[in-house]
C-alpha positions as CSV (number, residue, x, y, z in Angstrom):
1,X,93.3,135.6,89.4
2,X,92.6,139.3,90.6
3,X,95.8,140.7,88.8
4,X,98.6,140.3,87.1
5,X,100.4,140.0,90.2
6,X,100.1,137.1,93.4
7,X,99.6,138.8,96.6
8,X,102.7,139.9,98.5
9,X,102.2,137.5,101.3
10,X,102.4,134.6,99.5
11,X,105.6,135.8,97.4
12,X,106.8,136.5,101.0
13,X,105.9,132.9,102.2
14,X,107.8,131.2,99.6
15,X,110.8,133.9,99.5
16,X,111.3,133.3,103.2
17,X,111.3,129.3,102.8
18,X,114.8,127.3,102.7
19,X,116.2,126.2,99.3
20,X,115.6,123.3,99.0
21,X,118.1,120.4,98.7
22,X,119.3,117.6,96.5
23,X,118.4,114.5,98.5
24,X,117.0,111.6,98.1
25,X,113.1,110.7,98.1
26,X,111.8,110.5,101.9
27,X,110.9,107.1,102.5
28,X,107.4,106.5,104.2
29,X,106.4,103.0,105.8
30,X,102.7,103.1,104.6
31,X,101.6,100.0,106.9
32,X,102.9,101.7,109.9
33,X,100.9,105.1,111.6
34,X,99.9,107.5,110.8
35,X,98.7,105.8,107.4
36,X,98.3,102.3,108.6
37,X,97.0,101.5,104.6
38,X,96.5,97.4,105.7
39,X,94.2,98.7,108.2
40,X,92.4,101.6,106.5
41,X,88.6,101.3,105.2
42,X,88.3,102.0,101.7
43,X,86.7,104.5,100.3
44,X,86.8,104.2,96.7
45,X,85.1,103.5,93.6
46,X,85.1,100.0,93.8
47,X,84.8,99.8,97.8
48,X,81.4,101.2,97.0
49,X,80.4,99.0,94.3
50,X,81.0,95.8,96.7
51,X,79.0,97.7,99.2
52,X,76.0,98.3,97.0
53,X,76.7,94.2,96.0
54,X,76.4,93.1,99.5
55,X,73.2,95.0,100.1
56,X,71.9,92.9,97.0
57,X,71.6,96.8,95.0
58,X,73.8,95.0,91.7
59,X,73.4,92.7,90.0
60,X,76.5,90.9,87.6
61,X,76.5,89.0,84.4
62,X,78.5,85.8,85.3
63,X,77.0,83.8,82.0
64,X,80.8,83.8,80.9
65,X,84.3,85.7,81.2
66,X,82.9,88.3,78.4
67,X,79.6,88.8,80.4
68,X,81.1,89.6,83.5
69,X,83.8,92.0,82.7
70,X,81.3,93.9,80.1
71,X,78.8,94.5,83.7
72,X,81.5,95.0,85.8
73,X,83.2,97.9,83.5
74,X,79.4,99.2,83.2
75,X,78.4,99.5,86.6
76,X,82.5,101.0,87.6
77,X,81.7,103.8,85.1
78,X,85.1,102.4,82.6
79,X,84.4,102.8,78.9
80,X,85.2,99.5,77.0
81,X,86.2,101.7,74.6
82,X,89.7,102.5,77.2
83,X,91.1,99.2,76.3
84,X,94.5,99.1,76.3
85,X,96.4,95.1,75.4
86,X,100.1,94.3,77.2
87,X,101.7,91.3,76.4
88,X,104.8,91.2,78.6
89,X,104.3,89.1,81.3
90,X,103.1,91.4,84.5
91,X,100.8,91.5,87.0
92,X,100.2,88.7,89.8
93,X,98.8,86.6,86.7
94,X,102.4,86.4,84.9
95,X,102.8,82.9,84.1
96,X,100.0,83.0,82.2
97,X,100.6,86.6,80.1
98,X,102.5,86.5,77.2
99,X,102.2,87.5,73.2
100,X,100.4,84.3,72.4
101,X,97.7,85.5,75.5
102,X,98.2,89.4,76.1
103,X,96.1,91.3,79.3
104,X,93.3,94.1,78.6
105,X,93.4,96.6,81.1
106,X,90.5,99.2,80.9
107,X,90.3,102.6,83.1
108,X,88.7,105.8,84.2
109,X,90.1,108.7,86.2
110,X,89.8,107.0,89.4
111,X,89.6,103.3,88.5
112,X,91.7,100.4,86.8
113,X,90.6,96.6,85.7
114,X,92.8,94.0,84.1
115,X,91.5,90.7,82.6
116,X,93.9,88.2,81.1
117,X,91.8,85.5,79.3
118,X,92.0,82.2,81.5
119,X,92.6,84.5,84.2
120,X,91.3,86.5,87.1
121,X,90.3,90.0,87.2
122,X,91.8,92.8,88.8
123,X,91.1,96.2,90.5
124,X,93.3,98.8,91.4
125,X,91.0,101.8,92.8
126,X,92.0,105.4,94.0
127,X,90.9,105.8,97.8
128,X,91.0,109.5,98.2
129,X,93.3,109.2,101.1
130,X,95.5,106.3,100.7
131,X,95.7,105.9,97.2
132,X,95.2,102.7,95.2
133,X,93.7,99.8,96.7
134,X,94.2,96.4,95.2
135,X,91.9,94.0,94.7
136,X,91.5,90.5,93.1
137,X,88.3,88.5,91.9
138,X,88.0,84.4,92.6
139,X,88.2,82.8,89.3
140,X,84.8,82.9,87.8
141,X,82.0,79.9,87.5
142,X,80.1,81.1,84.5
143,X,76.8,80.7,85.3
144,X,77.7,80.7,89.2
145,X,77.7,83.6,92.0
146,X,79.8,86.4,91.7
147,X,83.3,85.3,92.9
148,X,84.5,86.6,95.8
149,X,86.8,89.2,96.3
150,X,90.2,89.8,98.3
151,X,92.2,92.8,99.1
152,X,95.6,92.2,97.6
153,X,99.0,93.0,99.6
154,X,101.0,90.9,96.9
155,X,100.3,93.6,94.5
156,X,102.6,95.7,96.5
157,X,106.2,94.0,95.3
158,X,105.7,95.7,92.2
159,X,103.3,98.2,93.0
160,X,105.0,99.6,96.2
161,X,108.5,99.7,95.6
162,X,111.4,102.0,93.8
163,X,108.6,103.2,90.4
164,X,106.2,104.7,93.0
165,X,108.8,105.8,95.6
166,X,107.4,102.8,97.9
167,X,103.9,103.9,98.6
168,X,101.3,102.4,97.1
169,X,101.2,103.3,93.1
170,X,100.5,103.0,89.2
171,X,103.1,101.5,87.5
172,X,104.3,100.5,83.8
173,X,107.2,99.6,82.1
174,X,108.6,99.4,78.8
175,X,110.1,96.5,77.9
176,X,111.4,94.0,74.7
177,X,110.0,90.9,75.9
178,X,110.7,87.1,74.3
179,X,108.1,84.8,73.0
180,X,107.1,83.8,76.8
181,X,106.8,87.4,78.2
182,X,110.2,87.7,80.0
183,X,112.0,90.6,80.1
184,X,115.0,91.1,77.4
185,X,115.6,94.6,77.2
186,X,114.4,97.1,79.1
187,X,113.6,100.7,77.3
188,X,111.7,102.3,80.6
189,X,111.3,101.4,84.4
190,X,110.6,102.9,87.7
191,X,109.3,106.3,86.5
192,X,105.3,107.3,85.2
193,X,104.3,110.5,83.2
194,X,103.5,112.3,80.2
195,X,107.1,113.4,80.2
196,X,108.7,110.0,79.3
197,X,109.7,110.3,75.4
198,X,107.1,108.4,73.6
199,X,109.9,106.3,71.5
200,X,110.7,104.9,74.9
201,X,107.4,104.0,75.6
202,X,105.1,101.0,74.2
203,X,107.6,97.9,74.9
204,X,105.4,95.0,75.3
205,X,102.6,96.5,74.4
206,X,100.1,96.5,71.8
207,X,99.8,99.8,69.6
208,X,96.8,100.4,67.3
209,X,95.2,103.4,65.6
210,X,96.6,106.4,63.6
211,X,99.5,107.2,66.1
212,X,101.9,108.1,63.6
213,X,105.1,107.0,65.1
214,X,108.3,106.6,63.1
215,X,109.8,104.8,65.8
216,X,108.4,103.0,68.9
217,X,108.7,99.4,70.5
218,X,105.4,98.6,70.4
219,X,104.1,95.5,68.7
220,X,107.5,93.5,68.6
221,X,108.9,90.7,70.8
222,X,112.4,89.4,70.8
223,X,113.9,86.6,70.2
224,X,117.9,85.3,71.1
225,X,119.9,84.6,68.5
226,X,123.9,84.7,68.8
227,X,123.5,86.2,71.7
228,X,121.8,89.5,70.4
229,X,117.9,89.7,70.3
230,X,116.1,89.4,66.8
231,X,113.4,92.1,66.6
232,X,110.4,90.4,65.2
233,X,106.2,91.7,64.7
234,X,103.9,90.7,66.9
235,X,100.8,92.6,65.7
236,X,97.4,92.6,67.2
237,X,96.1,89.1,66.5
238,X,99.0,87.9,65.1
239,X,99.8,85.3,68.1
240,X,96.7,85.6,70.0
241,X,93.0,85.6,69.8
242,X,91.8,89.0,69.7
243,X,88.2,87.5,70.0
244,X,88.4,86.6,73.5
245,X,88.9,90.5,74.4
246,X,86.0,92.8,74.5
247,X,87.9,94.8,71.1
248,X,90.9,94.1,68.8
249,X,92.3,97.4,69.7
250,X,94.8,99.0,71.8
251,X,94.2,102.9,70.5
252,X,97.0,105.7,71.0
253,X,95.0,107.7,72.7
254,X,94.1,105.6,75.5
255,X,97.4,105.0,76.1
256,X,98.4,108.1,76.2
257,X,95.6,109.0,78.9
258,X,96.6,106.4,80.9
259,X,100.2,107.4,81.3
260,X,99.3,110.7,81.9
261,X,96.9,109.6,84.9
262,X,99.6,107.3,86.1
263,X,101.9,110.3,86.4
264,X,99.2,112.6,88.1
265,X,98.4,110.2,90.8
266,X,101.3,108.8,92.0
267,X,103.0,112.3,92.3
268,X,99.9,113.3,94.0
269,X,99.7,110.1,96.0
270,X,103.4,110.8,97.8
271,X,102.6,114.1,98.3
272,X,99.8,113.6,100.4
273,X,101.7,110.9,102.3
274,X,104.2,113.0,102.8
275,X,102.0,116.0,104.4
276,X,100.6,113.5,107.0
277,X,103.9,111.8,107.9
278,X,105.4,115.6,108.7
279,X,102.2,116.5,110.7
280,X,102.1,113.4,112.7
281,X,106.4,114.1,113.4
282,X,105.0,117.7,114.2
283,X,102.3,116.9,116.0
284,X,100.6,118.7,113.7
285,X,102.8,121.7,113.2
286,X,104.6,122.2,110.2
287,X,107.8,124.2,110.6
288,X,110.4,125.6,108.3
289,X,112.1,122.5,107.2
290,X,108.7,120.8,106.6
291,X,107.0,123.6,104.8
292,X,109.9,123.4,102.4
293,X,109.4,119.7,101.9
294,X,105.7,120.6,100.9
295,X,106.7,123.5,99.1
296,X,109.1,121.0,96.8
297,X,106.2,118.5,95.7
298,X,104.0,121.3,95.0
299,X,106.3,122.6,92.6
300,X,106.6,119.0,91.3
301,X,102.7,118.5,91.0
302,X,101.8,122.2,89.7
303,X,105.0,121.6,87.3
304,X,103.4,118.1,85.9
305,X,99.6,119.6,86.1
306,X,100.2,122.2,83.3
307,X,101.9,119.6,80.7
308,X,105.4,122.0,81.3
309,X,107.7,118.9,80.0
310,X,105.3,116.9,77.7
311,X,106.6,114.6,75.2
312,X,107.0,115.8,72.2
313,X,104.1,114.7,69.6
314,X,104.9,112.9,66.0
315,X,105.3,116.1,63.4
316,X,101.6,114.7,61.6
317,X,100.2,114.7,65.3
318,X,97.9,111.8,66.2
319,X,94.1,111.0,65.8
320,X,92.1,109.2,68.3
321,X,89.8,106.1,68.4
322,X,86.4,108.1,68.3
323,X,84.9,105.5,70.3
324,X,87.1,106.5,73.0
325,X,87.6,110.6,72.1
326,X,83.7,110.1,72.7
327,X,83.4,108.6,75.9
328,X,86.4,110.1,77.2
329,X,84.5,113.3,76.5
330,X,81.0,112.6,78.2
331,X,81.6,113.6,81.6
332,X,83.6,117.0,80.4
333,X,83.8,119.8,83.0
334,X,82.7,123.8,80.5
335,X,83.2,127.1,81.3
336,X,81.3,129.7,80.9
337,X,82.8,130.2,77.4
338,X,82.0,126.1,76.3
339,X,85.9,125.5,77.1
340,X,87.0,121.8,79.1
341,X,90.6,120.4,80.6
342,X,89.6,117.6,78.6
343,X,89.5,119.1,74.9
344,X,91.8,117.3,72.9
345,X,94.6,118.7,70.7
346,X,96.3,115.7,69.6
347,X,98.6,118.0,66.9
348,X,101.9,118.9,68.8
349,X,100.1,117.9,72.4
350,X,97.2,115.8,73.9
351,X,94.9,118.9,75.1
352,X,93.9,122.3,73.8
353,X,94.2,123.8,77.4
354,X,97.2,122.2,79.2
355,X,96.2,121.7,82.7
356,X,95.0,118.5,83.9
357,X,91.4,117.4,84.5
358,X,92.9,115.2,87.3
359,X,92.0,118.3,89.5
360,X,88.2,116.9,89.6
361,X,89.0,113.9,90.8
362,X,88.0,113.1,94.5
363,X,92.1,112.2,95.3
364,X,92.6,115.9,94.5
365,X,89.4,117.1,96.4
366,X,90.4,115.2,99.1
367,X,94.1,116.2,99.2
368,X,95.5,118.7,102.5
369,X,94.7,121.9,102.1
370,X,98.6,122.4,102.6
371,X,99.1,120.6,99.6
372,X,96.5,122.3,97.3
373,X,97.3,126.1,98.3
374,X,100.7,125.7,97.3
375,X,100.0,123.8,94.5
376,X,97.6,126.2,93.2
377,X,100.2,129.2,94.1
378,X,102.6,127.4,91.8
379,X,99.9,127.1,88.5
380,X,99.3,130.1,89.3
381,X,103.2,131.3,88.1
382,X,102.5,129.5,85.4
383,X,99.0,131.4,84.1
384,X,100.1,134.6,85.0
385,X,99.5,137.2,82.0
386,X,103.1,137.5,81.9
387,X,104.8,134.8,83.2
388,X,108.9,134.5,83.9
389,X,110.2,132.1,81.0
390,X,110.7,129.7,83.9
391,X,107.0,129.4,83.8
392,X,106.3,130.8,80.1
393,X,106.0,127.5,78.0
394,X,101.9,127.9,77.2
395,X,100.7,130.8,74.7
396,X,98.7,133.8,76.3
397,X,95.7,132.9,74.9
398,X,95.8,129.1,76.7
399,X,96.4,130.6,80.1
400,X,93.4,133.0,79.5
401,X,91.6,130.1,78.5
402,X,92.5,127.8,81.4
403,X,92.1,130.1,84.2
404,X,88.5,130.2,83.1
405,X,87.9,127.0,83.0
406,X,89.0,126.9,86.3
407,X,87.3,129.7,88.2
408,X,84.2,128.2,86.7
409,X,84.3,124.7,87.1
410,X,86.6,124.4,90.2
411,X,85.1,125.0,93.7
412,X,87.8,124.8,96.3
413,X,90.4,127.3,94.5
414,X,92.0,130.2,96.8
415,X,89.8,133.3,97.1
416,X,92.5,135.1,95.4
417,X,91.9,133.2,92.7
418,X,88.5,135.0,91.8
């Protein structure tokens, strides 16, 4: 930013918009126009692979279950090292998930695979424009062809309904689940984000590495006993064969990442959605009462981008798997001054600079400039050199530091930006 100061027109944009009102989320039919997501072509990570697979460009391991996955995360550019174990019985593969058999999932910015032994494999990849995409391997033949491959719409009763406002999305929940992966208890549900209190996180899942938590749910299962639920261990291995997943670990900081990523895109995702539904109402217009509707998930994004309502962190702070604080780290984005988005804190927060490095990814890129200007008016608050307390929750010196690492590593910000 030139100044201290954001140009007068823009003040004068948002000072003439509406207040906005309490109101329930606008609901969006994302099968009908002008989304029509059953119909659209995908564009995303994935989408490419199969193309590059069909033109005979990669090859896959299909020796066993181990083989495959280990290719597949190789040539989708996920570290093995992301693996994250759940053990409450989700995803389409349920009957078979469970503390005795728990599901890897594995991820990058863009990208998400889950594997349950004795089960399938699936995808859920960003398109730029729609959002996730679903997909779900055949069963595999080990030593066979590659199995074929379907785009899922049964995803959607979980993954399209009241957690991602009902557009396509990233869910997870938090749950005390009994010995065959049911739900008991529930201790989170239908909301995604860094924000969510990490002692409300972790049910049904597993939980490894120096996280330093007092109190979380992670690594327990209940079971019924008078009619109250027994809280008893189940650590990594303890019921199942860690030996049929690619590690025995389910690092803090990977989950951590994950959630964050989760929040990100699904906020991002109904923003965009909800850009093209007002254009198309508009016919391509946007008037008062839609500029405000904008102007409300731009807040919401910019708000979430700059970590304003992070959990707070364990009072020794965490430490990282450094298989994964590696890998996570090989495709950082420095400034001119050697800074990234992606340089970890992991003391009283996950980054050194809090703004997220979701802004490289090609969702954001792609995203209506609508969106983005006012999105990047509203970090903008935030970095100021002397923000209102509104806006006022990082230290002088990170806001310097970020707003370098964006004018030098960012290409589409606002010219008043530089």
């Amino acid at each position: 930013m030139r100044s201290q100061t954001l140009p007068m027109l823009l003040f004068l944009l948002v000072s003439a918009a509406p207040a906005a009102e309490t109101k329930a989320p606008r609901v969006i039919n994302f099968k009908e126009p002008p989304h029509s997501y059953l119909e659209w072509k995908p564009k995303d990570r994935f989408a490419e692979l199969q193309e590059k697979a069909r033109k005979g460009e990669l090859k896959l391991d299909t020796t066993n279950d181990k083989a495959f996955l280990t290719s597949l995360l190789e040539a989708l550019n996920i570290p093995v090292s992301s693996q994250i174990l759940v053990f409450s019985a989700s995803s389409l593969q349920s009957e078979i998930i469970n503390p005795r058999n728990p599901r890897a999932l594995y991820f990058n910015e863009d990208t998400y695979l889950g594997w349950v032994p004795g089960g399938l494999v699936e995808i859920i990849a960003a398109d730029p424009e729609m959002g996730p995409m679903f997909y779900v391997f055949d069963r595999l033949r080990p030593g066979g062809p590659v199995p074929n491959v379907t785009r899922s719409t049964k995803c959607m009763n979980c993954h399209a309904g009241n957690a991602t406002r009902r557009l396509p999305g990233l869910i997870a929940e938090s749950l005390l689940v009994s010995r065959a992966g049911s739900s008991l208890e529930t201790y989170r549900r239908d909301v995604q984000g860094h924000q969510i209190p990490l002692e409300d996180r972790f049910g049904g899942w597993h939980l490894t590495g120096q996280h330093n938590l007092l109190h979380n749910h992670a690594n327990v299962m209940g079971i019924p006993n008078a009619g109250k639920n027994q809280i008893v261990p189940v650590e990594p291995g303890q019921y199942s064969d860690l030996g049929l997943h690619l590690l025995p670990t389910s690092d803090i900081l990977p989950n951590l990442v994950n959630e964050h990523q989760m929040g990100f895109e699904n906020r991002l995702v109904y923003a965009i959605y909800t850009v093209r539904q007002l254009k198309s109402e508009n016919k391509g217009l946007l008037d008062t009462a839609a500029k405000a509707e904008i102007e409300e998930r731009a807040q919401e994004i910019a708000r979430y981008t700059v970590f304003a309502d992070e959990a707070k962190f364990p009072a020794k702070g965490m430490v990282g798997d450094p298989a994964y604080v590696r890998d996570f780290l090989r495709d950082r984005k420095v400034s001119k001054a050697g800074l990234s988005l992606k340089d970890l804190d992991l003391k009283t927060r996950m980054f050194k600079h809090r703004c997220s490095y979701m802004l490289y990814t090609d969702t954001w890129k792609a995203a209506p400039k609508e969106l983005k200007e006012r999105v990047y008016y509203h970090m903008a608050l935030y970095l100021r050199d002397q923000p209102d307390a509104q806006h006022a929750h990082l230290a002088p010196a990170e806001r310097v530091a970020i707003r370098g690492i964006l004018k030098d590593t960012m290409t589409d910000l606002p010219s008043w930006w530089r």
